[in-house]
N, C-alpha and C positions, 0 to 999 in steps of 0.2 A: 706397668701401672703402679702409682703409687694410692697406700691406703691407708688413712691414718683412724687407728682405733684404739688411739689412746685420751679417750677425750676425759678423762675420770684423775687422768693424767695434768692436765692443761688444755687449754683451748687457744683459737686462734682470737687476734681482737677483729670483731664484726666491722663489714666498712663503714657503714651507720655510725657506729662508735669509733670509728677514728675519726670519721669527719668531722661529728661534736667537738671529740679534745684535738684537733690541732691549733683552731685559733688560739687556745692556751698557752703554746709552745713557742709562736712567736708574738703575734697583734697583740694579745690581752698578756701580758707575761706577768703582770704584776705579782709582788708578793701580796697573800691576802690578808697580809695583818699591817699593812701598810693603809696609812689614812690618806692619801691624795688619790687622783679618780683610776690611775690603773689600778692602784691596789685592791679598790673598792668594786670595779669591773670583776677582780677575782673574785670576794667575796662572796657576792651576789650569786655569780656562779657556784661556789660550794654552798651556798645557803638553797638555793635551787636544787641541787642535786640530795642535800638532803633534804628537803622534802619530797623528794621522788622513792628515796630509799625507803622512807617511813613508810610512805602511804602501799610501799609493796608488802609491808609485810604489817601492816593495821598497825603500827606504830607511829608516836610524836614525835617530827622532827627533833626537840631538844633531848632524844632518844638515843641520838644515833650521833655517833662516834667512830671519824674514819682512822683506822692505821694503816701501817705496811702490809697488814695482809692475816689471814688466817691463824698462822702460827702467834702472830704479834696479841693480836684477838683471845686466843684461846689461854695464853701465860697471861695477859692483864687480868680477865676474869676468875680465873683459878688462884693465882694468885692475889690479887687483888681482892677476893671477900675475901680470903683462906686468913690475910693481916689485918683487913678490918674491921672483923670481926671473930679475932680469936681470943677475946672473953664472953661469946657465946660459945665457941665449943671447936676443936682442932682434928674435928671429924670428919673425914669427906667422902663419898660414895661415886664409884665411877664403874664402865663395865671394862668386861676383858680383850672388849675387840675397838676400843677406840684408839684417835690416829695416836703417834707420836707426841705430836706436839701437846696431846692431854697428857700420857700419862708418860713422860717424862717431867712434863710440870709438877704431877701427883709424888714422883718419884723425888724430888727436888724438895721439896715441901714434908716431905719426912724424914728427909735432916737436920730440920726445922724442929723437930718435934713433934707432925702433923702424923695422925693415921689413916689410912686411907683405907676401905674396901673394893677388889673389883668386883662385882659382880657378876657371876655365868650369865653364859647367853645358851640359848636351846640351838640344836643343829641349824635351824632356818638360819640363827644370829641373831635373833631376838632375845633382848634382854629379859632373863627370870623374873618377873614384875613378883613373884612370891618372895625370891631371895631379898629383893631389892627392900621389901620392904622390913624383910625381918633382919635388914641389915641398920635399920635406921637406930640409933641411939640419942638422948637427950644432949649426943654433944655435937649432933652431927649440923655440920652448916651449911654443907653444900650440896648439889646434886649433880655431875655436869654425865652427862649421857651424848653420844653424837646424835642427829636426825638421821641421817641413813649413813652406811658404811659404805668407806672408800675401794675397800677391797673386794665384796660380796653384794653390794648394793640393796642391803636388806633394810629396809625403812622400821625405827622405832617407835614403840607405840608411845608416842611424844605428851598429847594429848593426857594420857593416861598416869604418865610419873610426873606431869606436869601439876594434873591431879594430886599426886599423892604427896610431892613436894610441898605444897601448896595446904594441904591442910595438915599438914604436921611443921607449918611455918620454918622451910628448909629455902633456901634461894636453891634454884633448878637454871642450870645452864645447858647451854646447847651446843654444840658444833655442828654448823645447818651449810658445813664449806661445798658438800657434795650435792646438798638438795635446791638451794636457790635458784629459784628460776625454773626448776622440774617440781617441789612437790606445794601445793598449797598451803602457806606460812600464814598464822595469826597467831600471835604475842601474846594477844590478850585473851582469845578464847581458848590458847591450849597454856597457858600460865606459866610463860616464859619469864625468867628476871634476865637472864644473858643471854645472848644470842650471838654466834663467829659468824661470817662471810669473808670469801676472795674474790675480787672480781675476774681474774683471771679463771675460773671454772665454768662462768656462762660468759665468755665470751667478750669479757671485758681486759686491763690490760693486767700485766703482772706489778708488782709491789704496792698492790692496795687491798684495803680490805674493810671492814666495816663491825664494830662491836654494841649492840644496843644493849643499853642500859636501861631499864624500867626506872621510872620516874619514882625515887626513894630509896633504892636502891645507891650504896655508895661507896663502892670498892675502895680500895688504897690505888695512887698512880703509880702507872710502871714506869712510865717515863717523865722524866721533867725536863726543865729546861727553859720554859716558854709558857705564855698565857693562851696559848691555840688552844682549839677544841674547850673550850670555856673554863679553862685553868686545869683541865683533866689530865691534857696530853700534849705536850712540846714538842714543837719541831714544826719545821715551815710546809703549808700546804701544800698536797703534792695536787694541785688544783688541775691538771691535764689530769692525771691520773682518777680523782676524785669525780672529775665530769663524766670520764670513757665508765666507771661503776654504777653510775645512775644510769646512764643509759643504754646501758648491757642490761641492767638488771630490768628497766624498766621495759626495753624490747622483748627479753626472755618469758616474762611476766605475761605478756601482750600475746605472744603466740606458743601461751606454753601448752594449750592442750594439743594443738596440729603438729607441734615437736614431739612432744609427748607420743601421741598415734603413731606416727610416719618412724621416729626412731625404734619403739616397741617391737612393730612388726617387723623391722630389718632382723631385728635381733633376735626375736620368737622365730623366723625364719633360721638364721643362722641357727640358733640352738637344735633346732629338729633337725634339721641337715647332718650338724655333726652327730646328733645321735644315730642316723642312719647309715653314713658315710664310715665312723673311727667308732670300732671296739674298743670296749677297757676305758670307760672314760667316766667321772663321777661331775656332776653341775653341780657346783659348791653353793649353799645359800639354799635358802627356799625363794619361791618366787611369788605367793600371795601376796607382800608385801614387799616390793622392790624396784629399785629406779630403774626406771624403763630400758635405759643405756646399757645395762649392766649384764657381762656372762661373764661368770669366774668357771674354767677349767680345768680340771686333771685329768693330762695324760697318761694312764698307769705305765711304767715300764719306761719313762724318757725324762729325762731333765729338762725345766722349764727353761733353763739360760741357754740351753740347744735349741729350745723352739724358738727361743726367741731370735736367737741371732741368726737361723735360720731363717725366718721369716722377713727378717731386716732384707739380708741378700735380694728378697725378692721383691722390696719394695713396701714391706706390710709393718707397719708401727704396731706394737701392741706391749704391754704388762704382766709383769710374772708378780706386781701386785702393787702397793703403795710407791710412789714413786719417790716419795721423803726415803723410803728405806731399799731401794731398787741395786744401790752398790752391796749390801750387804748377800751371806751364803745362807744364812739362818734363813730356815720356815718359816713363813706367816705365820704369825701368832694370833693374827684372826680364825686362821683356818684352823690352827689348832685346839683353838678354843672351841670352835662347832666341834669337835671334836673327829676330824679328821686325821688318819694318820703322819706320823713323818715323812715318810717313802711319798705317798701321795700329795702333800702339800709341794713337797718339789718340783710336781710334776706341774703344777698350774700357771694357768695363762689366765690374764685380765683383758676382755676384750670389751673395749666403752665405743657407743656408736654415739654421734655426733650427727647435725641438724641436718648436712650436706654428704652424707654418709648417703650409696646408692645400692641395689639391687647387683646392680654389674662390679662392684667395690667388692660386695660381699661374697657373689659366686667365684670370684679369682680368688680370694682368700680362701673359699671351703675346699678351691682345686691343691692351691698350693700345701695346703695346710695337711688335707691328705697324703696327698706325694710326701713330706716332710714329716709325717707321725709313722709312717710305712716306712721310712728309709733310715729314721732313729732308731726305729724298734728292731731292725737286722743286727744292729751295731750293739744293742744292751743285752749282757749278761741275763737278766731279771729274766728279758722277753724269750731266750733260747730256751730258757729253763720251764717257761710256764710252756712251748707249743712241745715240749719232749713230754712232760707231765701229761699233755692231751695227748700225745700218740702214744701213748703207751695206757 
């Protein structure tokens, strides 16, 4: 049996959504910035799409701004106020468990001259809203916080710093790459100025992605080259791509509470199982506030790249955590931030349930997954030591 429970990972593109973007690939090919009728065919079509985008997340079409993707998204916005407007202040505020692609940006930008705060998050991953604020200073210009975490799927309280940003006149960005399509998104009533998306996370294709810009708001461009995206961002429209992300996002949107329910309980299942089935195991994150998809574990006593490749053999996909950082040996620096230890951050597994994800999917994974934390733990030094300490 194959199980793929890496959906936190990437996703499949929906058939729905393929059938949309093929006409794009050959019948309608035109370039969209081209003035005779195939061109103007594309056009139409990315001007359709974003309006689809907008209205998912209560924003204006002339809002929304497609790129390559997520990471593309997330360097324009950090970047992009960080230049222009750094004669209000070269301050920036981020937390300690957001992806890569932020705080490598952050990191980049204070060689610049830029300073940056991360701010703790509490065990669940929730950002310190006390820190955050007594982090703020008169220079500070930005605010970029994820919506929910890649790692731990713990949703932040958005809403709230969206607040805070907002009345101490800070531009507040998001990285919304993991929540789109799963948690309910409004701009305007939680006081967003930037906003990341990839359409490849709900089921749209890979190398696009989408950056809303609040109307006023007016970063520096990261890319040039070209009068596309309304003299913002050059380079020719990836218009198949661009259609497959409206209408991922717009199907996701459409049935996101019956996705929402039906993947929940897979995974509230799954979660109880293994706590009944595997001793020694810690559920990383809180769960009052978290995407439905999401169980981050440690196995105490075994190395997650044993489980995992483990599980591969058997046919089971799954995460030892960000998949941008999946080649690396270092710890989650998410997990370490909840404050988790070293030895146990090793031991975790990322398991993301997906739309089409089943009961019968998940009871072979809880069979196998046992037999495989049972047959590691013979083999670790750690685990001999701890059943001698109990016999004795």
């Amino acid at each position: 049996m194959n199980v793929y429970l890496d959906h936190s990972a990437t996703t499949y593109v929906d058939e729905d959504v393929l059938e949309a973007m093929m006409p794009y690939f050959h019948d309608h090919f035109g370039n969209a910035s081209s003035q005779h009728t195939l061109g103007q065919e594309a056009m139409n079509a990315v001007d359709r799409a974003r309006e689809a985008v907008a209205k998912a997340i209560n924003a204006r079409p002339s809002e929304i701004y497609f790129t390559s993707g997520g990471t593309e998204s997330d360097n324009w916005a950090i970047k992009g106020i960080a230049h222009a407007y750094a004669s209000k202040g070269k301050h920036i505020i981020t937390s300690a468990v957001e992806h890569h692609a932020v705080l490598h940006t952050c990191e980049q930008l204070t060689k610049e001259g830029y300073e940056v705060t991360y701010v703790p998050v509490h065990p669940s991953g929730e950002v310190d809203l006390d820190a955050l604020k007594a982090a703020i200073r008169p220079d500070t210009v930005l605010i970029t916080v994820m919506y929910a975490n890649n790692e731990i799927g713990t949703i932040q309280p958005i809403e709230e710093i969206g607040r805070i940003a907002k009345e101490h006149k800070i531009f507040f960005h998001t990285d919304a790459v993991q929540a789109m399509g799963v948690c309910d998104i409004d701009v305007k009533a939680q006081n967003i100025d930037l906003l990341s998306m990839s359409a490849h996370k709900f089921y749209g294709p890979k190398g696009v992605g989408v950056l809303y810009i609040r109307n006023g708001v007016k970063p520096d461009k990261l890319i040039i080259g070209g009068a596309q995206e309304r003299s913002m961002r050059g380079g020719t429209y990836n218009t198949p791509g661009i259609v497959g992300c409206a209408a991922a996002l717009t199907k996701a949107v459409a049935h996101r509470e019956e996705n929402n329910a039906k993947i929940a309980a897979l995974r509230d299942y799954f979660v109880e199982q293994v706590k009944a089935r595997i001793p020694y195991i810690v559920i990383n994150g809180g769960f009052e506030h978290r995407l439905p998809n999401n169980a981050n574990i440690s196995f105490l006593y075994v190395e997650g790249e044993s489980i995992l490749l483990s599980l591969d053999l058997e046919g089971i996909q799954a995460s030892s955590g960000s998949a941008c950082s999946s080649g690396s040996l270092d710890p989650s620096h998410v997990l370490l931030a909840t404050g988790l230890p070293v030895e146990n951050a090793h031991g975790s597994i990322r398991f993301s349930f997906g739309k089409d994800n089943t009961k019968e999917q998940v009871d072979y994974t809880l069979e196998v997954l046992e037999r495989t934390i049972a047959r590691l733990r013979e083999w670790s030094p750690l685990y001999a030591d701890l059943k001698k300490s109990k016999e004795n």
